[in-house]
N, C-alpha and C positions, 0 to 999 in steps of 0.2 A: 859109415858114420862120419861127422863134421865133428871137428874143434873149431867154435867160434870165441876167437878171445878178445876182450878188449883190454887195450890196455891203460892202466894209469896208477893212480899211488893212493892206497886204502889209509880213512883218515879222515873224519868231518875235514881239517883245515885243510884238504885238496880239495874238495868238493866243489864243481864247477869253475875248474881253472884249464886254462888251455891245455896242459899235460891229459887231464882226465876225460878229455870228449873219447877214449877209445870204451868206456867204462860208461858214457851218458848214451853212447849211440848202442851198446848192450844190453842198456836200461829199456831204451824203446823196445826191443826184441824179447826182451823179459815180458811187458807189458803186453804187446800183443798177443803173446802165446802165451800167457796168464802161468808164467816162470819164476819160482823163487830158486835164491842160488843156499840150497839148505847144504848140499854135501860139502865137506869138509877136506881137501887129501891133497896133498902134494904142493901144499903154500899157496891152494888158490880155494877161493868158494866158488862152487858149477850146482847148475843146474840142467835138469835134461826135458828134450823138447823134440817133436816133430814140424820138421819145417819141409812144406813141400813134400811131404810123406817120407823125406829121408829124417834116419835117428842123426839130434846134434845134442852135443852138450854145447851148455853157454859157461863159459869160463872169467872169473876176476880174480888174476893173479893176485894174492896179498905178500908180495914180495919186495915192491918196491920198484921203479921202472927199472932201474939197471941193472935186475935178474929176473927178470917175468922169465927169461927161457929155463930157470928152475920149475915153476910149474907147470909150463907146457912140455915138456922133456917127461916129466916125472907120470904127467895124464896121456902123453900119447902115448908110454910104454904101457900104462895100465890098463887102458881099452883097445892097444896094439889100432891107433890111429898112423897113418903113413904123411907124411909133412904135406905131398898134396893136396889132404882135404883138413888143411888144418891154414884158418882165417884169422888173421893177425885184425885188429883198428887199431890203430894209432894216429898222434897230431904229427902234421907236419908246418913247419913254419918258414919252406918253402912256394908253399901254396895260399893265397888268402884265404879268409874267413867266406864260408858259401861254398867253396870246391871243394872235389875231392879228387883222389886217383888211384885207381884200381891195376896191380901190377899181379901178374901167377907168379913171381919169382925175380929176385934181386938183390943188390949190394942191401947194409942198414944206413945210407945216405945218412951217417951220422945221426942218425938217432941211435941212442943207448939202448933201449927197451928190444930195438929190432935186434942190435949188434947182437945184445947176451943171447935170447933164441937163437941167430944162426949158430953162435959160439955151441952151445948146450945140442941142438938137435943138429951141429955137423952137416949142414946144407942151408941154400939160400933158395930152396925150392919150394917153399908153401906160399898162399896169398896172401897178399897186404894189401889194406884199404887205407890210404892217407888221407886223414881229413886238415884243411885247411886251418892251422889256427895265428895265418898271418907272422912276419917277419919282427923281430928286435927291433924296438927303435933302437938308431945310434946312441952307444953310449951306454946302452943297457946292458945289464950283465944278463947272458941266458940264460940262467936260471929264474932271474928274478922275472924274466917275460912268463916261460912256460908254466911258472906257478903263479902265476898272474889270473885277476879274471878280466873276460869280455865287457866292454860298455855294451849299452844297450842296444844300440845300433848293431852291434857284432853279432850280439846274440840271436837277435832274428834269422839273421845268415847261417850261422851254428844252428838251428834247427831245421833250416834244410837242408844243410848238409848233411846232417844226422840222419834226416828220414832218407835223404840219396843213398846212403853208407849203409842203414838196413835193407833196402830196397835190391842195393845191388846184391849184398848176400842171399836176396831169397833166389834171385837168379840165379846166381853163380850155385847155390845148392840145389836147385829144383832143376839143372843140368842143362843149364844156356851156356853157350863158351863164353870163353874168357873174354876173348876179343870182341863178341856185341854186347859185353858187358861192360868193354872197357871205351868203345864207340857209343856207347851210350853215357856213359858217367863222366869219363873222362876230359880236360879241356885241358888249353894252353896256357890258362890265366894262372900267373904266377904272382906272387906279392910283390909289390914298386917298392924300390930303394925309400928309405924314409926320409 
């Protein structure tokens, strides 16, 4: 079994802001596999699904980004998931709007939402999917970017990064390795100094 979680902050007023593309790219996955997130348990709403013929729950932490590893801790001890097959999305604002990057394991590169999961599940050994939600302009306070929305030009690009970011997980769950998963998603384009 898969934990696919996405992450971002439950709340009409987050609602398509750069923090929440780990929660819009879970949307598309909900939709395809015709998923609602009915159950209740452990400060997230999940729903359950076949993908690839393997069982995944789809997970929306409603906890806030700076403790999502409250309810992914709380659901992988419930379905006794092992942090391996358990699939972080989250923004990154290291990478621009259109990319994404695909890591089995790593630091939380200063994001919050990553840090508290490793903190809670005590390893930095499950997947994460970075999607690009572009750099601070100078000046900016970060917060006030990552709960910011996209212009419209961005947003084009956020939906295909989105559909990359589902795409990769059906690979990475239907048992492609990591590594032509990550030569296939993965690039060098980083966000330009503003």
């Amino acid at each position: 079994m898969y934990m696919i979680a996405g992450l971002g902050n439950p709340g009409k007023k987050y609602d398509n802001t750069r923090h929440n593309c780990g929660f819009e790219t879970l949307d598309l996955l909900m939709k395809e596999y015709n998923v609602t997130l009915t159950e209740d348990r452990c400060k997230a709403f999940y729903g359950k699904c076949s993908i690839e013929g393997i069982k995944c729950i789809l997970v929306k932490p409603q906890t806030y980004m700076n403790l999502s590893g409250d309810a992914l801790r709380g659901l992988a001890d419930y379905y006794k998931i092992e942090p391996q097959n358990i699939i972080v999305i989250c923004d990154d604002i290291s990478l621009a709007p259109g990319f994404i990057r695909v890591r089995p394991k790593g630091s939380a590169g200063g994001h919050n939402g990553l840090k508290d999961i490793i903190a809670k599940l005590g390893t930095e050994e499950f997947i994460r999917i970075r999607v690009g939600v572009g750099e601070k302009p100078q000046g900016w306070d970060l917060a006030d970017h990552v709960l910011g929305h996209f212009s419209a030009e961005e947003e084009k690009l956020m939906e295909e990064s989105r559909k990359n970011a589902a795409n990769a997980i059906k690979m990475i769950v239907g048992g492609e390795s990591i590594d032509k998963v990550m030569s296939r998603f993965n690039t060098k384009q980083h966000t330009q100094p503003a």
